[in-house]
C-alpha positions as CSV (number, residue, x, y, z in Angstrom):
1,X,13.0,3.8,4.5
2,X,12.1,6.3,6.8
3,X,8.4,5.8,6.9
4,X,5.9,2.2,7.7
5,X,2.5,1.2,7.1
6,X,0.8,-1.1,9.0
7,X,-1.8,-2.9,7.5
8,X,-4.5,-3.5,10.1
9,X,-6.9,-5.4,8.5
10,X,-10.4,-6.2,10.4
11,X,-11.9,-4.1,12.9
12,X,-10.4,-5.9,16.0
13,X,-6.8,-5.4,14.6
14,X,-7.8,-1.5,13.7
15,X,-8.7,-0.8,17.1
16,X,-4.8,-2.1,18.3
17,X,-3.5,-0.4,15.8
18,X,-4.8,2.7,15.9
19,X,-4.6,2.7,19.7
20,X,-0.6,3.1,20.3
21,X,2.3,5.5,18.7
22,X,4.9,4.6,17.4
23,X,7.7,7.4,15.4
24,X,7.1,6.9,11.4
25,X,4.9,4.3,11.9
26,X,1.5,5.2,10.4
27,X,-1.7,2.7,9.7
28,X,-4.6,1.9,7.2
29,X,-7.4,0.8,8.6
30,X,-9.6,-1.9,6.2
31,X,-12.0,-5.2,5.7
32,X,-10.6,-7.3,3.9
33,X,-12.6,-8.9,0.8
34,X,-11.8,-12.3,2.5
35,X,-13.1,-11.6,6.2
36,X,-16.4,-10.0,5.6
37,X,-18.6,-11.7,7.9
38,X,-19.0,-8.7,10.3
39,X,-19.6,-6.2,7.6
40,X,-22.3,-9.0,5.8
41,X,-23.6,-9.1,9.2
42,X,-23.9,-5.0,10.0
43,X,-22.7,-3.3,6.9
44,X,-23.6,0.2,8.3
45,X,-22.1,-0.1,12.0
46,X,-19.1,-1.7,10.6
47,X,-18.0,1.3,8.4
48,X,-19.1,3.5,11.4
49,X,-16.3,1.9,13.4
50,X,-14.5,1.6,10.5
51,X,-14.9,5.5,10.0
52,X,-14.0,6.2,13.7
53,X,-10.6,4.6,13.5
54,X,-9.7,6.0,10.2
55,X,-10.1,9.1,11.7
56,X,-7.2,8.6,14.4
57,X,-4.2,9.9,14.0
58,X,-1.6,8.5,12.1
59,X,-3.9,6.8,10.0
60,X,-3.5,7.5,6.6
61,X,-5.5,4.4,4.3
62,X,-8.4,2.8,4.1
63,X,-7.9,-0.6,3.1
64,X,-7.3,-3.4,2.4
65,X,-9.9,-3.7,0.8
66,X,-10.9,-4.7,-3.0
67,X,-11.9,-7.6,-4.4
68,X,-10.7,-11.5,-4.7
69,X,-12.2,-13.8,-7.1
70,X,-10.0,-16.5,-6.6
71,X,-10.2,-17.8,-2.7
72,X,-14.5,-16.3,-3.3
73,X,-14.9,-16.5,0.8
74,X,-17.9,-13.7,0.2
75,X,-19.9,-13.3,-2.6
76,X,-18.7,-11.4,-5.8
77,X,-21.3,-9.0,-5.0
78,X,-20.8,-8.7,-1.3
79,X,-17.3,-7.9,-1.8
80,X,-18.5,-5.6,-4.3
81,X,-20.8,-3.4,-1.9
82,X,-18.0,-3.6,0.6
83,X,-15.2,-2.6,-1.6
84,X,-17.6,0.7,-2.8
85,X,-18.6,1.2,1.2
86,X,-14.4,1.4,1.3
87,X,-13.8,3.9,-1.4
88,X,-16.3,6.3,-0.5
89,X,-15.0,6.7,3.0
90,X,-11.3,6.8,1.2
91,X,-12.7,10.0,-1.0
92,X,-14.6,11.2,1.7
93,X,-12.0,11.3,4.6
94,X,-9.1,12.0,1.8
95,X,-6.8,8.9,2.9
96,X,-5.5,6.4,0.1
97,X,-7.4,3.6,-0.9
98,X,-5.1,0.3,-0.6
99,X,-6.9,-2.3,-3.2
100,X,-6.3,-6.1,-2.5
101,X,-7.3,-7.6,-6.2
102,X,-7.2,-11.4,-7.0
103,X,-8.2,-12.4,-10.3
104,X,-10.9,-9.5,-10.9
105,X,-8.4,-6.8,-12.1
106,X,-10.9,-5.4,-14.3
107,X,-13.9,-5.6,-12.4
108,X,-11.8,-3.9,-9.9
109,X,-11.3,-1.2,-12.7
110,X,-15.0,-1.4,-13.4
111,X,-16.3,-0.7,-9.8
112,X,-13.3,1.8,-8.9
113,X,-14.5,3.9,-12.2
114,X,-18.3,3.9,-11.3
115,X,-17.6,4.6,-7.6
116,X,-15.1,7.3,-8.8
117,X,-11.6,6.7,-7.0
118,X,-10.4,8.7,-4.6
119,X,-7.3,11.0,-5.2
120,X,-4.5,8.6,-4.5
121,X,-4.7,4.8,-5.0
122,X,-2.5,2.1,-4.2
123,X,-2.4,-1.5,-5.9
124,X,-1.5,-3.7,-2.5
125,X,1.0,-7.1,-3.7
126,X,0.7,-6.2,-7.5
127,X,-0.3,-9.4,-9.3
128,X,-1.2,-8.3,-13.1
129,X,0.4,-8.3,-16.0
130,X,2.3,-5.7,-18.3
131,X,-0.6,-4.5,-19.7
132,X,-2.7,-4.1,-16.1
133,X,0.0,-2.5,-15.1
134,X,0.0,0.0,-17.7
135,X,-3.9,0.6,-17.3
136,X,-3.1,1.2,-13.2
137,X,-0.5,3.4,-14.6
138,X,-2.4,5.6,-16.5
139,X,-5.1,6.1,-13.7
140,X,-1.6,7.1,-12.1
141,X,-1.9,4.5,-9.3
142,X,0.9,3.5,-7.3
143,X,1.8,-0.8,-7.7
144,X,3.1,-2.1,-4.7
145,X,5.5,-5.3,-5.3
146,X,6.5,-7.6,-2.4
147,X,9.1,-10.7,-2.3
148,X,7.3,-12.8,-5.0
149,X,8.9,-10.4,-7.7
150,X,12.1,-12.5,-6.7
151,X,10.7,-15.9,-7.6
152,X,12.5,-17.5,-10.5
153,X,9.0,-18.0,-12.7
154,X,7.6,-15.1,-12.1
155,X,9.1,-12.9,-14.6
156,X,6.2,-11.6,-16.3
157,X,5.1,-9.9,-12.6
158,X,9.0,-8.3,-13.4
159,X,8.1,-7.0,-16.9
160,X,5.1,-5.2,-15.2
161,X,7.2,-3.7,-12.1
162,X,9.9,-2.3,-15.1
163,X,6.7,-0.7,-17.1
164,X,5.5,1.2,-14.4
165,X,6.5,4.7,-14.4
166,X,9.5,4.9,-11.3
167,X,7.1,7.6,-9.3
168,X,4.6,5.4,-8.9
169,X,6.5,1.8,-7.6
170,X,6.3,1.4,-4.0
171,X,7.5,-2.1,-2.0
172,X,6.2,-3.8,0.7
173,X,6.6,-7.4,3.0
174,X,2.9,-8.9,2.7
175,X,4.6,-10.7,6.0
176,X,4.7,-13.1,6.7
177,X,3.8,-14.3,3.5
178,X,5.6,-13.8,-0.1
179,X,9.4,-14.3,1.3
180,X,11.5,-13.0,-1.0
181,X,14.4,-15.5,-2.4
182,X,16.7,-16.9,-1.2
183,X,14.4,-16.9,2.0
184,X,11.3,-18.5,0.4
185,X,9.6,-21.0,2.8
186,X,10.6,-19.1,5.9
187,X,7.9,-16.3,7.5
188,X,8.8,-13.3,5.5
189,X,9.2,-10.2,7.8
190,X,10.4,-6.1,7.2
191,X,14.4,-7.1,7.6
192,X,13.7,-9.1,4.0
193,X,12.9,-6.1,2.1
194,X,15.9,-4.8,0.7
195,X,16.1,-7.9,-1.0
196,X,12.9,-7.3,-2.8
197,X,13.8,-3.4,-3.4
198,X,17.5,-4.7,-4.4
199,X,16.0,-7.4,-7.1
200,X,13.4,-4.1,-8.4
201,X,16.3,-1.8,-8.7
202,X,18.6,-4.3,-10.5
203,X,16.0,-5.2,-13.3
204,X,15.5,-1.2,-13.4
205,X,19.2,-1.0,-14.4
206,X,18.9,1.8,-11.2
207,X,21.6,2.1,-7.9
208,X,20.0,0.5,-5.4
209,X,20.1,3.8,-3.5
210,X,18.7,5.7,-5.5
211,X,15.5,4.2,-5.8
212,X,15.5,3.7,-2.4
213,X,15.2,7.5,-2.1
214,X,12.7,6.9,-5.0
215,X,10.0,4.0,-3.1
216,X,10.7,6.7,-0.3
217,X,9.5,9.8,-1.9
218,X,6.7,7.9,-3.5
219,X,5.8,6.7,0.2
220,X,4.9,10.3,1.4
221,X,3.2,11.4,-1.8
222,X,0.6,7.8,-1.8
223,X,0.1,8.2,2.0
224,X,0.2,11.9,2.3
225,X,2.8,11.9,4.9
């Protein structure tokens, strides 16, 4: 891979993020729906600050953001406001929209439609099923897998990666969480994700290499690099 995102998620990590240079490593700058006490607080001046990191160079998301129904640390509708507040700046400042969703895959769907989505879209740690998948798929959103598409049980999260047209599969870490096996129960980290990309391209049937060049090309296109 020739090309990193850094997910800086809060306003206090945007502002390190966004501060220092690094060559090919780019940012997304996002609230998270878990951690939205300071947009509950100042929903206006947070998406100002918000909106004055995104527009930094190298910054090339907005998120994550999106919406989790299972840990419910804000309310449904708080998350709700804050995941439309996200996708308008995404459309408006033309950067991809990285979508955490828990449990509310088609709420997510429901609020993403009504807001209208912006150009490109990316599903952060896809967690949905075959026929999710196929509904981000047609919206020609790009599903993001980390390590857990490793674990032994989880072979229905497999049959969804395999559905998914090629040009639209990304990978990621989620680090430290989501270790990929054999590694599971250690503090994941970026040196682990071949194994993820190697366990994708095996149930693909496709040389590892090749889709490396694949998850690479589709990099550039869903962050506009």
């Amino acid at each position: 891979m020739t090309a990193v995102i850094d997910i800086a998620m809060g306003l206090a990590e945007a502002e390190v993020s966004t501060s220092r240079s690094l060559d090919g490593v780019y940012v997304a700058v996002g609230i998270h729906p878990n951690d939205l006490e300071e947009f509950e607080r100042d929903p206006s001046g947070s998406m100002a600050r918000l909106e004055e990191f995104a527009r930094r160079p190298g910054v090339v998301g907005i998120g994550e953001t999106g919406l989790d129904f299972f840990r419910e640390r804000s309310s449904e509708q708080l998350q709700i406001d804050a995941f439309r507040a996200h996708i308008a700046l995404a459309r408006d400042l033309d950067k991809a929209l990285v979508i955490h969703c828990r449990d509310a895959h088609e709420k997510m769907l429901e609020v993403l439609e009504d807001a209208g989505a912006p150009s490109r879209v990316v599903m952060h740690c896809f967690s949905g099923d075959e026929p999710f998948a196929k509904k981000c798929a047609d919206r020609g959103f790009f599903c993001s897998f980390a390590g857990n598409v490793t674990y032994k049980r989880n072979s229905e999260l497999r049959r969804a990666a395999v559905s998914i047209p090629k040009q639209l599969l990304l990978v990621e870490t989620d680090a430290p969480f989501l270790t990929p096996e054999p590694h599971r129960g250690r503090p994941n980290a970026p040196s682990l994700l071949p194994i993820t990309a190697n366990r994708l391209a095996s149930e693909l049937s496709t040389p590892l290499g090749e889709l490396e060049k694949v998850l690479d090309d589709n990099t550039r296109r869903a962050f506009g690099l």
